[in-house]
C-alpha positions in Angstrom: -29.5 61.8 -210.6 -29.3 60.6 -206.8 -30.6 63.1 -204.6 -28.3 63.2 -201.2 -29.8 63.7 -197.4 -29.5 66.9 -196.1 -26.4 67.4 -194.5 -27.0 67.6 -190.5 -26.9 70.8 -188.6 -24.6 71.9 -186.0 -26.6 72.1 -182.5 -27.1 74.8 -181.4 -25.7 76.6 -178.4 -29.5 76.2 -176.7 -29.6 72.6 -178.0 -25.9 71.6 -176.5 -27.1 73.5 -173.2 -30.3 72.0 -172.8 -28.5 68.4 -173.3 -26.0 69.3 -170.5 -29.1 70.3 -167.8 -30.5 66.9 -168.6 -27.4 65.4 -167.8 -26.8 67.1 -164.6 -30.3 66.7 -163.8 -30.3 62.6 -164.1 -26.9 62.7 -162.0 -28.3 64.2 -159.2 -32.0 62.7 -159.9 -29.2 59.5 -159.4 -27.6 60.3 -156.0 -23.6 59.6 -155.1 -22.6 55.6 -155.5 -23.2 53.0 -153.4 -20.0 53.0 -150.6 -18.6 49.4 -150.9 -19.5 47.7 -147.8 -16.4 47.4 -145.5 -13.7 44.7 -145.1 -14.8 42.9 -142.0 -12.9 43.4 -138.8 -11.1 39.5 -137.6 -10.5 38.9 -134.2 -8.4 35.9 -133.2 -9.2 34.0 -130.0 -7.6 31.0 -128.6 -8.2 28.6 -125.8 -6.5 25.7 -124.2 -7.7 22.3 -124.1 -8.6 20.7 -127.7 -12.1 21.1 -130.2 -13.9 18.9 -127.7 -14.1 20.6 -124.5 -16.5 22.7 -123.1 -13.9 25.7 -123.9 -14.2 25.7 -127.1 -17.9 24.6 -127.4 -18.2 28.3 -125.7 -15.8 30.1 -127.9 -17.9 28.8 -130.9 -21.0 30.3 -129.4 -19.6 33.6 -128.8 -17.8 33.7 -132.5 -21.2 32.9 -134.2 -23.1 35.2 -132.3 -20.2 38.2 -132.9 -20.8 37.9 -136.2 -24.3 37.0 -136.3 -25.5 40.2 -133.9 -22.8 42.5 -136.3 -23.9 41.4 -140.0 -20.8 39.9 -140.6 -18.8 43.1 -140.1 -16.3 41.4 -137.0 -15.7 37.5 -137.6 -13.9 35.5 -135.0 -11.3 32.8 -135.6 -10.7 30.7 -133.0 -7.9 28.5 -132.1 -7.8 25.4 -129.8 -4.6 24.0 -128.1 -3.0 27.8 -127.6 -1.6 27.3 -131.4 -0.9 31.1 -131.6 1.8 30.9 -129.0 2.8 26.9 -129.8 0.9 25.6 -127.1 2.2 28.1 -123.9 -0.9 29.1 -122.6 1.6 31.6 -120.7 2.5 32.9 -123.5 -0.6 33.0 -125.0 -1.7 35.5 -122.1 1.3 37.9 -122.9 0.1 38.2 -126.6 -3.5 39.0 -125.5 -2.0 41.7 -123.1 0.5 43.1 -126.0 -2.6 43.1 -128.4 -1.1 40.3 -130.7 -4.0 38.8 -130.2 -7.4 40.1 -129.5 -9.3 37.6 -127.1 -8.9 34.2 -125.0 -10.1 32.0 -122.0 -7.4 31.5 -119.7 -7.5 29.8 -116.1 -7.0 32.4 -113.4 -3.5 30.1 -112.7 -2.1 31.0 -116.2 -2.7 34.7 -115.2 -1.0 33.9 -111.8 1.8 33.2 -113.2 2.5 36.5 -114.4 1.0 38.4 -111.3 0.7 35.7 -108.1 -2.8 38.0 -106.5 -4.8 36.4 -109.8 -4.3 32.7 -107.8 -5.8 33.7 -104.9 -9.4 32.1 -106.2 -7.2 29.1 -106.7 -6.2 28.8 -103.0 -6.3 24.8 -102.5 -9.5 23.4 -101.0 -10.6 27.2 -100.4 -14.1 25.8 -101.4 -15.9 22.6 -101.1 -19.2 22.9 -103.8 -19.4 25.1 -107.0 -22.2 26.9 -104.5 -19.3 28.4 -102.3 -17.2 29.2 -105.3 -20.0 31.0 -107.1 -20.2 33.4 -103.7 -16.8 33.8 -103.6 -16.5 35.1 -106.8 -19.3 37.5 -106.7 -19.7 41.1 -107.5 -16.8 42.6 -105.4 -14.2 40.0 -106.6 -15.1 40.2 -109.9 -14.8 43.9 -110.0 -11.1 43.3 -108.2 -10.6 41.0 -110.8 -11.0 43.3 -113.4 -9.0 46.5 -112.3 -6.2 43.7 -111.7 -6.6 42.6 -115.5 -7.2 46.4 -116.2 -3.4 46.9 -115.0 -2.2 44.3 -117.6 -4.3 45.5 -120.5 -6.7 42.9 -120.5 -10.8 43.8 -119.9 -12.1 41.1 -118.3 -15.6 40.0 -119.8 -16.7 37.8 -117.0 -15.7 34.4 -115.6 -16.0 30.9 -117.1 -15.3 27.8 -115.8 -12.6 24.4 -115.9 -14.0 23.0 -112.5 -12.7 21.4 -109.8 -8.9 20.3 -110.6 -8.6 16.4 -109.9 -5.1 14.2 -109.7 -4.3 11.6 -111.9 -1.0 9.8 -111.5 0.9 6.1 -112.6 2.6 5.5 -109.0 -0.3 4.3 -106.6 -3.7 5.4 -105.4 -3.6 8.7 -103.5 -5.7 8.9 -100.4 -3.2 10.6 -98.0 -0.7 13.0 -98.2 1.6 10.2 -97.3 0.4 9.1 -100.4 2.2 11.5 -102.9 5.8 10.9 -101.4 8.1 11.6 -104.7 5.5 11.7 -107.3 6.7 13.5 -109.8 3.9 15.5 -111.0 3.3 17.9 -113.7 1.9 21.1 -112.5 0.7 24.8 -114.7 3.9 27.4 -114.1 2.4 29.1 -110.6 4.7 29.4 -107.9 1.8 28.6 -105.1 1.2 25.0 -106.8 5.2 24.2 -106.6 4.8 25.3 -103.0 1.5 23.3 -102.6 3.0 20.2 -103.8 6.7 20.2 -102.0 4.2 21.0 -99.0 2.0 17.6 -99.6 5.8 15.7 -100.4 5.4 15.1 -104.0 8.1 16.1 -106.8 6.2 18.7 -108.6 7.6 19.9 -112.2 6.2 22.4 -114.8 5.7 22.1 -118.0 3.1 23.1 -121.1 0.0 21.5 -121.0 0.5 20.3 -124.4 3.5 18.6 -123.6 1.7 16.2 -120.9 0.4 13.2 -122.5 4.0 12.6 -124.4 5.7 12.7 -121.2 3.1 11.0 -119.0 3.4 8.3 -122.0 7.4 8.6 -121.6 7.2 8.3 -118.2 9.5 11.7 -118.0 6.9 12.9 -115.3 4.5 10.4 -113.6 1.4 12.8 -113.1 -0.9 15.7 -113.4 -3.6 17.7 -111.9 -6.3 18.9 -113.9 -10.3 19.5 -113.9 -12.2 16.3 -115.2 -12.9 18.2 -118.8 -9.2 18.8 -119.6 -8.3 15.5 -118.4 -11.6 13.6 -120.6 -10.5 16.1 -123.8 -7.4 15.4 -123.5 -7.7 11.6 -123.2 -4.8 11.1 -120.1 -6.8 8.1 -119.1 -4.7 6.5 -122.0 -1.4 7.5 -120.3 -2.8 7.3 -116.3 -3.5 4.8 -114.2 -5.3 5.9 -110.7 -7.5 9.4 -110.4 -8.3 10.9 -107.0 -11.1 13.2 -106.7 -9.9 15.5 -104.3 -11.7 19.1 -105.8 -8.4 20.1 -104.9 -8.6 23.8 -106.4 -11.7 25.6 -108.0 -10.7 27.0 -111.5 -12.5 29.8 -113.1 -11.4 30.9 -116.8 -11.0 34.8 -117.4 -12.9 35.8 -120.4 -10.1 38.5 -122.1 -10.7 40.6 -124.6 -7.2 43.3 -125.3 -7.8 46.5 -123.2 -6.8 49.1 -125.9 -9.0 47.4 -128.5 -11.9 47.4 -126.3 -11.8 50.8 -125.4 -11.5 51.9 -129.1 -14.9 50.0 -130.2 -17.9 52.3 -130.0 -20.2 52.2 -126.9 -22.7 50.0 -129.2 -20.3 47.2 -130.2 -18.9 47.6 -126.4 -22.6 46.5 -124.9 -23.0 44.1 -127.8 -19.7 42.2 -126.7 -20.5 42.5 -123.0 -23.9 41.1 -123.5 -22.7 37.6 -125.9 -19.6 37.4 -123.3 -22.5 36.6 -120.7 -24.6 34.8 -122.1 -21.2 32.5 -123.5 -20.2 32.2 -119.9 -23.3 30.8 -118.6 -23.8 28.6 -121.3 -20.0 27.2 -121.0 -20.5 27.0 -116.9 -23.5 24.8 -117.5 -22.2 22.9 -120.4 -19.0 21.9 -118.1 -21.2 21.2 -115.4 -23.4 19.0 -117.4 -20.3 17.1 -118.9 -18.8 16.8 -115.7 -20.3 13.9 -114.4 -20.8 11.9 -117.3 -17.2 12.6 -117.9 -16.4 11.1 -114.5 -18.2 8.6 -114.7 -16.6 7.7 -118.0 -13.1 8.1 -116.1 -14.0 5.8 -113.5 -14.4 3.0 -116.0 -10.7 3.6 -117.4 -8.9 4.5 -114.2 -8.9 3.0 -110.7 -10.4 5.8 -108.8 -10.4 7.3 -105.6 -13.1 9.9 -104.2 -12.4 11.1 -101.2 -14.3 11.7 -98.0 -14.6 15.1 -96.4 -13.0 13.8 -93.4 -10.0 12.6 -95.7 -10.2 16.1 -97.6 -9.5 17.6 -94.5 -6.0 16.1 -93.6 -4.7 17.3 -97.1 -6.0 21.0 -96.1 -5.0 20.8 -92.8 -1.3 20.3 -94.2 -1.4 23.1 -96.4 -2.7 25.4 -94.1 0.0 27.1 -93.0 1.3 27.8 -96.5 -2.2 29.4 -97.5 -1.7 32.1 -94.3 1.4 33.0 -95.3 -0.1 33.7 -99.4 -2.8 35.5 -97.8 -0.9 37.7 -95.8 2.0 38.5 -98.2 1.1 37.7 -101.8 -2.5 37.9 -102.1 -3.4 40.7 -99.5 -6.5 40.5 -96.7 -8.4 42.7 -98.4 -8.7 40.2 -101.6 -8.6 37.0 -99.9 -11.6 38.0 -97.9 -13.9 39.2 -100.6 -13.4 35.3 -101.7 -13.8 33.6 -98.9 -16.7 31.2 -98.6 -20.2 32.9 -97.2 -20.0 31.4 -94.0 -16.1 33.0 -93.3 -16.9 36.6 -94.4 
């Protein structure tokens, strides 16, 4: 006969109490979970010209180093040729004031065009040498500048830099005002540049940037003004025949980060985008700088070119003279046009 194995015994209440302790004991021996790490934050942030200008070499620094400097937790995506707003760089302002965006470089001109005070760095031949312009647009203009951007939900995060705007045209080397008798020529959507150029006799339209080289190569408009980078990137030597270097108008670019987003980031993240904003602007300054005359150079071999003397400088500014009182007095105000004047006028 088969013996059978005991039958097992019911635990007892202090065995089934015991076994719970233990179990409570390892969960809290244990800790709570792990939180998931967070869903990183993406910031978008455009720029004009194309992937090879100094514009976007900078915006590259200061994505990388965002996310670098934060572990990963805020990525930005950038975007060349103002896709976000279809190539409107105008536009493409308005969506970083409204927050549909959250950063961009934009020429002080593209913000003129929605408030005229932002173009008084861009008075024509206010400066002769990036020397003079750097004064100009020291501490106290820069602190005007941002309480104007302030107004439009925009803090500004320092200046970069497009240069010295040059003219490149089909009709004839320009060496005179004279010269630019019923050019047509494309010029950014600021009412001081269509006053400028009826000033100096030319034809002046406005249109998106990226709608130039079609109609320079259509012949709808038969030039442009630009600063030697936009004009290299953008390879208008294809579409243009003569280039005068005139340094017509210095033209900084207004790092903008949205206002309302700024303020929400914690004083940590605040300094931490301040500080890469820096260090991206002076980078991008001397990276334009650096490009500048090699890109020149390179110009000169494609176009005939024209670089004029002071003394020929001076008969264009003389001409426009008048016209830049009158902004001074009743667009821009005294008190901003004299915090950038040149050193040697304040």
């Amino acid at each position: 006969m088969t013996s059978r194995p005991p039958a097992a015994r019911p635990a007892t209440p202090a065995v089934t109490a015991l076994a719970v302790l233990v179990c409570v004991v390892l969960t809290a021996c244990a800790g709570p979970p792990a939180p998931a790490d967070p869903e990183p934050t993406t910031w978008r942030m455009t720029v004009t010209p194309g992937e090879s200008s100094s514009w976007y070499a900078a915006a590259e620094h200061f994505a990388e180093t965002v996310q670098e400097r934060t572990d990963g937790r805020i990525r930005v995506d950038l975007f060349s040729g103002e896709r976000l707003s279809a190539g409107d760089p105008a536009a493409g302002v308005e969506q970083l004031m409204s927050g549909s965006k959250e950063l961009s470089y934009n020429s002080t001109i593209i913000y003129a065009g929605i408030d005229p005070r932002f173009g008084a760095v861009n008075a024509p031949f206010r400066y002769a040498s990036y020397a003079e312009a750097e004064a100009g647009l020291d501490r106290p203009a820069q602190e005007a500048y941002r309480a104007m951007a302030a107004e439009f939900g925009v803090e500004l995060l320092g200046f970069g830099e497009s240069g010295f705007r040059q003219l490149t045209n089909n009709e004839r080397p320009v060496r005179t005002p004279e010269d630019l008798a019923g050019v047509k020529v494309r010029i950014p959507g600021i009412g001081l540049f269509t006053d400028v150029f009826r000033e100096l006799g030319a034809n002046p339209t406005t249109m998106n940037f990226a709608e130039v080289f079609t109609s320079l190569q259509q012949g709808t408009i038969e030039g442009q003004e630009n600063p030697i980078d936009v004009i290299s990137s953008a390879g208008l030597a294809e579409v243009q025949q003569h280039l005068t270097v005139w340094n017509f108008v210095y033209d900084p670019l207004i790092l903008g980060i949205n206002k309302e987003l700024f303020d929400g980031l914690d004083p940590g993240d605040q300094e931490l985008v301040r500080e890469v904003a820096a260090e991206t602007n002076e980078q991008q300054i001397a990276l334009n700088r650096e490009r500048e005359n090699r890109q020149q150079a390179e110009q000169v071999e494609l176009m005939d070119t024209v670089v004029l003397a002071p003394e020929e400088i001076d008969r264009f500014r003389a001409a426009v003279d008048p016209l830049q009182a009158h902004y001074e007095q009743n667009v821009w105000g005294a008190e901003l046009s004299g915090l950038l004047a040149p050193e040697p006028a304040r």
